[in-house]
VMD Tcl script that builds the backbone (N, CA, C; Angstrom):
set m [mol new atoms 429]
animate dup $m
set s [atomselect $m all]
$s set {name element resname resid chain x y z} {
  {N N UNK 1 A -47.669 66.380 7.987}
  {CA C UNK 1 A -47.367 65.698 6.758}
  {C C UNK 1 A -48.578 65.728 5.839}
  {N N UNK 2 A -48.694 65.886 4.479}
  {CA C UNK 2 A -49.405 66.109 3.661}
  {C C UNK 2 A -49.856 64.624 3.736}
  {N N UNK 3 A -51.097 64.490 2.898}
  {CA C UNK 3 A -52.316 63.461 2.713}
  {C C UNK 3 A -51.091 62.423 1.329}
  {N N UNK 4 A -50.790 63.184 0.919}
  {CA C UNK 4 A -49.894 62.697 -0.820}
  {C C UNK 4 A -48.392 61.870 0.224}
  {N N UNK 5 A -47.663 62.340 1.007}
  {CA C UNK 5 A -46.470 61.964 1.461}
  {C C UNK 5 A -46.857 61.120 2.159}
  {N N UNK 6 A -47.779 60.817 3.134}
  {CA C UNK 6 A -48.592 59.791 4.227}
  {C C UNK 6 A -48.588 58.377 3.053}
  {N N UNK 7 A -49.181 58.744 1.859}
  {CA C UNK 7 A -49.790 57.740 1.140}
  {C C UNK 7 A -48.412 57.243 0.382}
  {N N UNK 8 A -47.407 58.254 0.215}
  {CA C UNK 8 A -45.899 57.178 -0.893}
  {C C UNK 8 A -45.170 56.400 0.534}
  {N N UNK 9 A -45.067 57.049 1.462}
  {CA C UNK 9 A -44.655 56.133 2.551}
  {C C UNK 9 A -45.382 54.651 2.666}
  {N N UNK 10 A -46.348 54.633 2.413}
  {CA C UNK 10 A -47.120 53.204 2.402}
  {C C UNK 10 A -46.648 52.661 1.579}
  {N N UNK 11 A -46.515 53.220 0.198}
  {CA C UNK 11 A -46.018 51.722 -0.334}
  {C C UNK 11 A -44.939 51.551 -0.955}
  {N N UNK 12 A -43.647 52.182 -0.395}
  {CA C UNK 12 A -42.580 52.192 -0.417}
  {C C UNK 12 A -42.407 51.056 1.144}
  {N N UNK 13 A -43.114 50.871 2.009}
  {CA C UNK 13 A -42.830 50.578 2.922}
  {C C UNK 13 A -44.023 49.397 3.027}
  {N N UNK 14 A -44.308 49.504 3.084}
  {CA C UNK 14 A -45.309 47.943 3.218}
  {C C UNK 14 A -45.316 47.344 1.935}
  {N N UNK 15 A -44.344 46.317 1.249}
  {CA C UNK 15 A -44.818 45.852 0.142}
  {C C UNK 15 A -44.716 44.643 -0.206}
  {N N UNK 16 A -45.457 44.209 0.903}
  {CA C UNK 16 A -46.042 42.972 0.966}
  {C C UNK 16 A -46.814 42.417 -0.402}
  {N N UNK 17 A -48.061 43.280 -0.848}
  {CA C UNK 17 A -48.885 42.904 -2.236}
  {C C UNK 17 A -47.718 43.688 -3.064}
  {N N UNK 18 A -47.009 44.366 -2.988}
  {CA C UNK 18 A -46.530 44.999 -4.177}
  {C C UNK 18 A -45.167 44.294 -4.811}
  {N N UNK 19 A -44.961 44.933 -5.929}
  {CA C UNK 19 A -43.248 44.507 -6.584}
  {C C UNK 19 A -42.242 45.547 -6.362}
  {N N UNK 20 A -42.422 46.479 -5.432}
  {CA C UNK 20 A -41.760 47.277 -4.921}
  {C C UNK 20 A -40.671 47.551 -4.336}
  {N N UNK 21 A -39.358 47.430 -4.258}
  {CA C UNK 21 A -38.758 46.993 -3.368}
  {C C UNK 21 A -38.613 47.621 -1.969}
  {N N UNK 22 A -37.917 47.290 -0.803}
  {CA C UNK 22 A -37.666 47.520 0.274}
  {C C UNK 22 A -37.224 48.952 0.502}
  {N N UNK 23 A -37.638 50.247 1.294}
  {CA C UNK 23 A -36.722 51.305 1.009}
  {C C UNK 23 A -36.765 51.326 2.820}
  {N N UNK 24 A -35.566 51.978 2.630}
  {CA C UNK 24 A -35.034 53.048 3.933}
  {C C UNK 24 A -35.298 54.096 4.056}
  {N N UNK 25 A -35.882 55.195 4.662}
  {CA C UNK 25 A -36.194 56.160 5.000}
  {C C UNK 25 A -35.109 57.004 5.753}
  {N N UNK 26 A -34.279 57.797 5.344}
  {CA C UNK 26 A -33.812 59.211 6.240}
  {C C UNK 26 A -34.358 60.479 5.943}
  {N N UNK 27 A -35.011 60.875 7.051}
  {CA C UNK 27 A -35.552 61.855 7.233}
  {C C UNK 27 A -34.166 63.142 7.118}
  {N N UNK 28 A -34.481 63.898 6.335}
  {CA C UNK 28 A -33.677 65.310 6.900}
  {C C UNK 28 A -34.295 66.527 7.615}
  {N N UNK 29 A -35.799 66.246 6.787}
  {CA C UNK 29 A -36.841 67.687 7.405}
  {C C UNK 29 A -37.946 67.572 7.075}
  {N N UNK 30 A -38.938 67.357 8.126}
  {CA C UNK 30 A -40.323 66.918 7.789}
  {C C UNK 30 A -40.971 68.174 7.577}
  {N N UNK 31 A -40.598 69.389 7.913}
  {CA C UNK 31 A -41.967 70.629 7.695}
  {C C UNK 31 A -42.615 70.804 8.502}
  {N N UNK 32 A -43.317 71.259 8.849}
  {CA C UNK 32 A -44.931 71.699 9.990}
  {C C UNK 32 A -45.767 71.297 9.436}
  {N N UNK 33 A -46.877 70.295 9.974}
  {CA C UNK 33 A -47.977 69.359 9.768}
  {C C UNK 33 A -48.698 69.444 8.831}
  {N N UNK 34 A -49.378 70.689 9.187}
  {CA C UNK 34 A -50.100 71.744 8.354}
  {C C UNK 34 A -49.702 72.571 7.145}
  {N N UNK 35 A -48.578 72.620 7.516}
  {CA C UNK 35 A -47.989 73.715 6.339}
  {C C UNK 35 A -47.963 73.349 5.056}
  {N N UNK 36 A -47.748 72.275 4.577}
  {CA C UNK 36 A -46.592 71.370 4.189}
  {C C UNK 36 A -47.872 70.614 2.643}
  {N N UNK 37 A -47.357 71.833 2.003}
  {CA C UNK 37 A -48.307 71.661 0.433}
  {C C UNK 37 A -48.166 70.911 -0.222}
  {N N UNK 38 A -47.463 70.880 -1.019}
  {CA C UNK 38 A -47.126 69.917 -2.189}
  {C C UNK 38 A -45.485 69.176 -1.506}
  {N N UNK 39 A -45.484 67.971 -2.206}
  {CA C UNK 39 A -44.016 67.259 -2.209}
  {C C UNK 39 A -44.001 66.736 -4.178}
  {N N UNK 40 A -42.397 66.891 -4.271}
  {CA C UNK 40 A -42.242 66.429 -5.494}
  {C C UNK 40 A -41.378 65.218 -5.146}
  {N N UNK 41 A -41.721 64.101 -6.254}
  {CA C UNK 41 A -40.467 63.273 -5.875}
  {C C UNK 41 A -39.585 62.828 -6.945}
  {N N UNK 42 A -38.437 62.934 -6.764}
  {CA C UNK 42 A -37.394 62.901 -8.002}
  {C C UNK 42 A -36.804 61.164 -7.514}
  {N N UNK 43 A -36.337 60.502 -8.749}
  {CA C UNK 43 A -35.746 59.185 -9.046}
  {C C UNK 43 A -34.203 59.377 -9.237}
  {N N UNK 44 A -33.544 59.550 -8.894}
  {CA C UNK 44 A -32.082 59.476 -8.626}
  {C C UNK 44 A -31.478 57.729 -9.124}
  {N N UNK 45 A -30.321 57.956 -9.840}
  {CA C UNK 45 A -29.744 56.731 -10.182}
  {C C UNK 45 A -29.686 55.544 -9.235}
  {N N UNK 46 A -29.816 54.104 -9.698}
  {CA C UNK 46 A -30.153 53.189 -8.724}
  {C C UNK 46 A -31.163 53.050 -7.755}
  {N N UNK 47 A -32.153 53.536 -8.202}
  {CA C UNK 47 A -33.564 54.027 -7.599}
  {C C UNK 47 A -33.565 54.750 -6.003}
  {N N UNK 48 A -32.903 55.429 -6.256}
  {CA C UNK 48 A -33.075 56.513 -4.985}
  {C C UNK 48 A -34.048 57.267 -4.918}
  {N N UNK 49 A -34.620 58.163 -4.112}
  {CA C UNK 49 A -35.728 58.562 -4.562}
  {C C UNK 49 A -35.577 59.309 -3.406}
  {N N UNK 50 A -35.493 61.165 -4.219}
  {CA C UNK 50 A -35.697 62.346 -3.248}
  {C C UNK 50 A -37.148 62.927 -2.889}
  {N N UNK 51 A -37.283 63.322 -1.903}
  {CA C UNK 51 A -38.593 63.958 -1.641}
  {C C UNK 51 A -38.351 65.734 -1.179}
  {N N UNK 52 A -38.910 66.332 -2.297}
  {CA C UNK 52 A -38.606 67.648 -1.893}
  {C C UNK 52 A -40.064 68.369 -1.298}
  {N N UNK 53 A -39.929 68.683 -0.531}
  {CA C UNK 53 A -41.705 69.643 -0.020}
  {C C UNK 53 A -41.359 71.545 -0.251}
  {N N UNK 54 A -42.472 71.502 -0.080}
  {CA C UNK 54 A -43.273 73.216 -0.409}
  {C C UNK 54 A -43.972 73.261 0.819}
  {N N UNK 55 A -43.672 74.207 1.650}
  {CA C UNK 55 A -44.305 75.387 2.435}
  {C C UNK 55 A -45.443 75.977 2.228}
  {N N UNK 56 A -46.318 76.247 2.759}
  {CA C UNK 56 A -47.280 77.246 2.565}
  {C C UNK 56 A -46.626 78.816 2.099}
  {N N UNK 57 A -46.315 79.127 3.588}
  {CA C UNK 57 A -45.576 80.147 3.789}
  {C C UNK 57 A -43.912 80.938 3.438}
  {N N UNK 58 A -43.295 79.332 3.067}
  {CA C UNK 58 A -41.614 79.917 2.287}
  {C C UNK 58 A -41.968 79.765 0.955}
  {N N UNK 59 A -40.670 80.263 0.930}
  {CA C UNK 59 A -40.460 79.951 -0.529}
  {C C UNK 59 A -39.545 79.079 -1.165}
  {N N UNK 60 A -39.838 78.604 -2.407}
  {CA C UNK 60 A -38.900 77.094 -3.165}
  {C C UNK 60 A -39.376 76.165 -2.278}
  {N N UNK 61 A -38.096 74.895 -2.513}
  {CA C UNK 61 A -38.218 73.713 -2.312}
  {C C UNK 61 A -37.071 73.301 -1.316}
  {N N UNK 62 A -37.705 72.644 -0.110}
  {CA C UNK 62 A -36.585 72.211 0.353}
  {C C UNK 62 A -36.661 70.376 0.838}
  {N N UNK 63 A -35.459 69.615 0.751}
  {CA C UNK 63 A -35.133 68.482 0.880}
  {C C UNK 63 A -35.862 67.504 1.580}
  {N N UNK 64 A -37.088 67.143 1.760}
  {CA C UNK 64 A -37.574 66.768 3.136}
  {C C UNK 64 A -37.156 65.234 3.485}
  {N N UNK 65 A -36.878 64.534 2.492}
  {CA C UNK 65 A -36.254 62.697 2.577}
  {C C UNK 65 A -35.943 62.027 1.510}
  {N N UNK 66 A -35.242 61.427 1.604}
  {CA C UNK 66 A -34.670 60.892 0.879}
  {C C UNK 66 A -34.664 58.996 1.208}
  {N N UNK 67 A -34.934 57.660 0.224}
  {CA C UNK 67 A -35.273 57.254 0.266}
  {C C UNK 67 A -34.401 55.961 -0.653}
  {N N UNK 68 A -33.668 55.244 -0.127}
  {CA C UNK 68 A -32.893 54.064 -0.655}
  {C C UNK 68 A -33.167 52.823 -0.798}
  {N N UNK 69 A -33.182 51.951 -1.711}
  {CA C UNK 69 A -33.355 50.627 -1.969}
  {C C UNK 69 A -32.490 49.360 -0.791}
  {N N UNK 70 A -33.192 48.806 0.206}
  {CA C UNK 70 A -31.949 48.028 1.247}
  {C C UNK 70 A -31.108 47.542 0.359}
  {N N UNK 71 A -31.570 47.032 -1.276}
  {CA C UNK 71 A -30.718 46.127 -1.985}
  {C C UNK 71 A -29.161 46.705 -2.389}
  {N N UNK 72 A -29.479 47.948 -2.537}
  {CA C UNK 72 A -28.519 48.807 -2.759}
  {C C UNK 72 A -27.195 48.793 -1.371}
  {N N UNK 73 A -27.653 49.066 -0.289}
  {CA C UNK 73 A -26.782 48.432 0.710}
  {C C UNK 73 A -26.250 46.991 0.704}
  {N N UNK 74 A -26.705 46.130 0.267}
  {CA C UNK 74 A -26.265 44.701 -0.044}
  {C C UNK 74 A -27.158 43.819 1.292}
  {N N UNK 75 A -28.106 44.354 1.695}
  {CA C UNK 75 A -29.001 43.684 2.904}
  {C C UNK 75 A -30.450 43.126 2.420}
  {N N UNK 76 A -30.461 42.302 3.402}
  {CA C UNK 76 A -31.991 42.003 3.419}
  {C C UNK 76 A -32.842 42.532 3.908}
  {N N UNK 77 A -34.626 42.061 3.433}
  {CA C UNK 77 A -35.616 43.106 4.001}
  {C C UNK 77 A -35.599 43.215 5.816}
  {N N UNK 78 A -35.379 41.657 6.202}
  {CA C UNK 78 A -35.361 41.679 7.285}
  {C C UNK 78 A -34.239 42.387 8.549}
  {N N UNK 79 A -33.266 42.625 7.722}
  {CA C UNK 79 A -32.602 43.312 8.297}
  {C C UNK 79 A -32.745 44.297 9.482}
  {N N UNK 80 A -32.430 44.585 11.112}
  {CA C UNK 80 A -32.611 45.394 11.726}
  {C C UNK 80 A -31.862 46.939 11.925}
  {N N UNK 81 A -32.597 47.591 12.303}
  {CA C UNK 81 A -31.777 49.305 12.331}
  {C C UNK 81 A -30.591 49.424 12.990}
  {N N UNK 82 A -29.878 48.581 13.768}
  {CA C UNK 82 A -28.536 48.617 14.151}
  {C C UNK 82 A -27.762 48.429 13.179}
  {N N UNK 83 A -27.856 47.224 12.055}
  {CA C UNK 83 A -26.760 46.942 11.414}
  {C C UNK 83 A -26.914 47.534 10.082}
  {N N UNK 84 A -28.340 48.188 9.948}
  {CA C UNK 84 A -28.380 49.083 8.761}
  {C C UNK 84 A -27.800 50.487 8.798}
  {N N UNK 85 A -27.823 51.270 10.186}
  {CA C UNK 85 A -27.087 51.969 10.195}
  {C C UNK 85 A -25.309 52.230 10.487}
  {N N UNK 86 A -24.712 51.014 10.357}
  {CA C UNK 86 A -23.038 50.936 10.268}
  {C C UNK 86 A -23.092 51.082 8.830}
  {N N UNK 87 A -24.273 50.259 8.174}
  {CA C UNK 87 A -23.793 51.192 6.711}
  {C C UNK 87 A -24.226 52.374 6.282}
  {N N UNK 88 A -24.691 52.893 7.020}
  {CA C UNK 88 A -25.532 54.257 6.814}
  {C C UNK 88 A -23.824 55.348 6.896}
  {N N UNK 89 A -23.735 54.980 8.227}
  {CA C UNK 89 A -22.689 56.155 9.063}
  {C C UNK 89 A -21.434 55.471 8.609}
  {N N UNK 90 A -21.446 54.795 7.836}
  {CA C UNK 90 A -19.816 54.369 7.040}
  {C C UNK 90 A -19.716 53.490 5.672}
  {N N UNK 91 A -20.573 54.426 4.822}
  {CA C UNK 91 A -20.767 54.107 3.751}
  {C C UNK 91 A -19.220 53.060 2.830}
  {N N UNK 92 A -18.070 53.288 3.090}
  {CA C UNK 92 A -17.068 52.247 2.659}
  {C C UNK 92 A -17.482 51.124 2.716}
  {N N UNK 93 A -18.343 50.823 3.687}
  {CA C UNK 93 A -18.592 48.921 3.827}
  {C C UNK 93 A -19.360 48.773 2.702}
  {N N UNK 94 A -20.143 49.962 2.165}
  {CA C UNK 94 A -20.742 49.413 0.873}
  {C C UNK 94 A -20.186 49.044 -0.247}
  {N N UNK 95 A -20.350 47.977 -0.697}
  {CA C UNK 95 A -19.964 47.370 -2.249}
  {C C UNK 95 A -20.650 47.000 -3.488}
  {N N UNK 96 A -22.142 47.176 -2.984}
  {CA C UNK 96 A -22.772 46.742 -3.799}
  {C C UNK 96 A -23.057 47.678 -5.039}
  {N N UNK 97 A -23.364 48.808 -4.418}
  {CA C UNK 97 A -23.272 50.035 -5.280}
  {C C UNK 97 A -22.996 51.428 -5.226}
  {N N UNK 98 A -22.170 51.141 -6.084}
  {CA C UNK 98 A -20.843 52.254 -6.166}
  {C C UNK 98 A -21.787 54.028 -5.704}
  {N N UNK 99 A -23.091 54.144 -6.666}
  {CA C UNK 99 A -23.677 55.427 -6.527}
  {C C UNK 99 A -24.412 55.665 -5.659}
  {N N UNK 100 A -24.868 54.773 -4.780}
  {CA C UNK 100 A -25.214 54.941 -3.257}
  {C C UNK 100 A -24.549 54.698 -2.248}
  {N N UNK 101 A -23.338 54.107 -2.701}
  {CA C UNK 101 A -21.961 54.411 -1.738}
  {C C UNK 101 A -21.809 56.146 -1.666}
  {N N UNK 102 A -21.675 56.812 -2.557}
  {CA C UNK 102 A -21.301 58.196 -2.964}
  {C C UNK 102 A -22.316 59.154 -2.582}
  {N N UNK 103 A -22.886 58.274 -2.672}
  {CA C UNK 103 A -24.480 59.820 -2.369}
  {C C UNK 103 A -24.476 60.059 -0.766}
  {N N UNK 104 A -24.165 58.403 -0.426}
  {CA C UNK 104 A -24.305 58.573 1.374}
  {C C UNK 104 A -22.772 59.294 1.975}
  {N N UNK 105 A -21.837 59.475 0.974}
  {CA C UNK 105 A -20.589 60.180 1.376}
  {C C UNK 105 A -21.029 62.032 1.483}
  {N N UNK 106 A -22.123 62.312 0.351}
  {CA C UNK 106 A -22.025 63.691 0.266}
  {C C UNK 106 A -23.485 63.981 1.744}
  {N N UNK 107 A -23.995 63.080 1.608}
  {CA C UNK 107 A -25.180 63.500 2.913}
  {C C UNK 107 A -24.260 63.530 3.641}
  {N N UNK 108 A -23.851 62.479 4.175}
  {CA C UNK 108 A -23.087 63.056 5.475}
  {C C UNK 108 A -22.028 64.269 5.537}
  {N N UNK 109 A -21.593 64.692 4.140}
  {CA C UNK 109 A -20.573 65.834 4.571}
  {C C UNK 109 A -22.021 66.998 5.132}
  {N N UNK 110 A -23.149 67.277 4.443}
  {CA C UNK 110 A -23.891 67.795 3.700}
  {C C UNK 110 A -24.645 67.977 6.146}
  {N N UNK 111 A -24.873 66.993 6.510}
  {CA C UNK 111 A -25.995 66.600 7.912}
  {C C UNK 111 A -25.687 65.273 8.608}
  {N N UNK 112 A -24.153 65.983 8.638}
  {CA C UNK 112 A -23.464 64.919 9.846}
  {C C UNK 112 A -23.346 63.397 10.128}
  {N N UNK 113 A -24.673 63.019 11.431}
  {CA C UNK 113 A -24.640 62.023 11.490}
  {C C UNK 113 A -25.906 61.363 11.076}
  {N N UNK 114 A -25.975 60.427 10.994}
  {CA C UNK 114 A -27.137 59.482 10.348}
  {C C UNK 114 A -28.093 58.896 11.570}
  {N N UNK 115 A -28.804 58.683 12.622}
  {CA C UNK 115 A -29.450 58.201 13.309}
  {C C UNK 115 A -30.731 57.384 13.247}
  {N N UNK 116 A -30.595 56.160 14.073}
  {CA C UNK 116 A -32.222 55.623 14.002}
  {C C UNK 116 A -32.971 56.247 14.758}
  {N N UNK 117 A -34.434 55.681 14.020}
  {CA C UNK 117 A -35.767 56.718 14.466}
  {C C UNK 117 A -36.567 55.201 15.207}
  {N N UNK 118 A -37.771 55.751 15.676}
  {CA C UNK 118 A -38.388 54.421 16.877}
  {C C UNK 118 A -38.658 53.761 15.340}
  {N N UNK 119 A -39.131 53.541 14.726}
  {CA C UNK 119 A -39.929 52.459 13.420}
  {C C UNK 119 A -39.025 52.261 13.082}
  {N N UNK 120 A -39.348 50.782 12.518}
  {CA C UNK 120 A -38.441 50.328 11.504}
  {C C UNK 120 A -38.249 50.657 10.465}
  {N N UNK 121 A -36.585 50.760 9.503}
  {CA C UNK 121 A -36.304 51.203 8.283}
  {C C UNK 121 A -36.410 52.268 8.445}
  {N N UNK 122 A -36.502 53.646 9.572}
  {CA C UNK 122 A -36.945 54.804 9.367}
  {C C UNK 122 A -35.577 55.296 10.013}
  {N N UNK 123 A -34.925 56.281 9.319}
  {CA C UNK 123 A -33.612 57.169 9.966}
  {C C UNK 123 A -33.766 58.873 9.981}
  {N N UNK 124 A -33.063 59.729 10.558}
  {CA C UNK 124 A -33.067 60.598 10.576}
  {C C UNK 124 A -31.561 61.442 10.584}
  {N N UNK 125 A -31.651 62.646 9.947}
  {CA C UNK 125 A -30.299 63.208 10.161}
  {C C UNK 125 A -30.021 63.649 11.454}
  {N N UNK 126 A -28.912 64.043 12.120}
  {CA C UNK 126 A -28.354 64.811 12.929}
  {C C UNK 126 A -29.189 66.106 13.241}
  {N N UNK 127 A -28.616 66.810 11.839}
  {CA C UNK 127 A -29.229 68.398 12.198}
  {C C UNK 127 A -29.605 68.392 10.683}
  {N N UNK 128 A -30.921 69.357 10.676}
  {CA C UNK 128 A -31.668 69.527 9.733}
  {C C UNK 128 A -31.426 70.376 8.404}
  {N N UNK 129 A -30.696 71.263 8.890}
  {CA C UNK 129 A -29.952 72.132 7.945}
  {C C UNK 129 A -28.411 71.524 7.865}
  {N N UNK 130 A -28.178 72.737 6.089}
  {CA C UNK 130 A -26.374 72.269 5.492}
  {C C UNK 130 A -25.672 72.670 6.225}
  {N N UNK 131 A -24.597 72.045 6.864}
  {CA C UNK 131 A -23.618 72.217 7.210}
  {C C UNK 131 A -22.674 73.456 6.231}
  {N N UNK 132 A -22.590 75.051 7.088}
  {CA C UNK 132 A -21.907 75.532 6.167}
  {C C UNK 132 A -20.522 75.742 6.421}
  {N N UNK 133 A -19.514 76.134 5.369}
  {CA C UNK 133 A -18.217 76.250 5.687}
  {C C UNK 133 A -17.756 77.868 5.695}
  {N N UNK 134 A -17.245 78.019 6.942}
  {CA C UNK 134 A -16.785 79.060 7.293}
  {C C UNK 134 A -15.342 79.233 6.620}
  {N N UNK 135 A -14.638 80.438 6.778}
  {CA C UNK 135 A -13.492 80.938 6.516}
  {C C UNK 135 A -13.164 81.644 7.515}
  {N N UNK 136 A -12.041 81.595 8.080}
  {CA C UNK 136 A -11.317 82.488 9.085}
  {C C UNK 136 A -10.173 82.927 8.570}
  {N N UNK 137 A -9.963 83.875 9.463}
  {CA C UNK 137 A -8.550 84.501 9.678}
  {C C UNK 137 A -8.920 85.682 8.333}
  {N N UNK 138 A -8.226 86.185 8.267}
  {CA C UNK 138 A -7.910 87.547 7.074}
  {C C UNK 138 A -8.251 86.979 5.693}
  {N N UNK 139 A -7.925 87.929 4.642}
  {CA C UNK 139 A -7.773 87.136 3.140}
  {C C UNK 139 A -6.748 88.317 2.736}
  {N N UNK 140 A -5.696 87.879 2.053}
  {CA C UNK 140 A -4.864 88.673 1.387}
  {C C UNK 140 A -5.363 88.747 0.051}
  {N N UNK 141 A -5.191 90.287 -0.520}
  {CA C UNK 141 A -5.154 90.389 -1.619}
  {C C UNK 141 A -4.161 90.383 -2.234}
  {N N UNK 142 A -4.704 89.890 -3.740}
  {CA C UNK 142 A -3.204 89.957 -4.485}
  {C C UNK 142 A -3.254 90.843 -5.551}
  {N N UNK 143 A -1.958 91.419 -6.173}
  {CA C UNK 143 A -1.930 92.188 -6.961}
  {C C UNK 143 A -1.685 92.298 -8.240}
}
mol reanalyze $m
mol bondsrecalc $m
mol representation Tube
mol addrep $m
């Protein structure tokens, strides 16, 4: 993990002195330790907040976490990782807000299941890569 991603995890997550609010962490893809150059981070509606990283060695940008407000789930800070993830893995129970109801509908089509990680507030996907959609059987042409 880069020196820059080590340091937004802090205070997204400890914000005790800060006015920050509470976030959740799902991991989709952390990178190789070393590798792992730059991260950009984008603000998504209702303060979501994507984290995309850079490779040394690939190329572009790929997804590395993504990062939700608990308030947005309708929970408190204290809240534990069991009952944060029934709303994780079945986003319907959410009511509070409609666009992080929706976002957690397309992750999961997008990396399955949602899982807790040992720390608190910290989740991880299933599998790291998109789920792609195949086609079978023949294709008729038409004329």
């Amino acid at each position: 993990m880069s020196e820059k991603y080590k340091e937004f995890l802090k205070k997204i997550h400890n914000n005790k002195k800060s006015d920050i609010p509470e976030y959740i962490t799902i991991t989709i893809r952390l990178g190789k330790k070393k590798k792992l150059i730059d991260i950009k981070i984008r603000k998504e509606d209702s303060n979501i907040l994507k984290v995309m990283g850079h490779e040394a060695e690939a190329k572009g940008w790929f997804l590395s976490s993504v990062h939700i407000p608990l308030k947005n789930l309708g929970l408190s800070n204290k809240t534990k990782n069991k009952e944060i993830l029934q709303y994780l893995n079945n986003p319907e129970k959410i009511m509070s807000d409609k666009y992080t109801k929706n976002y957690l509908v397309e992750l999961l089509k997008k990396y399955l299941d949602i899982q807790a990680d040992s720390k608190n507030h910290f989740f991880r996907t299933e599998r790291y890569k998109v789920k792609k959609q195949y086609s079978t059987g023949g294709k008729v042409k038409s004329m």
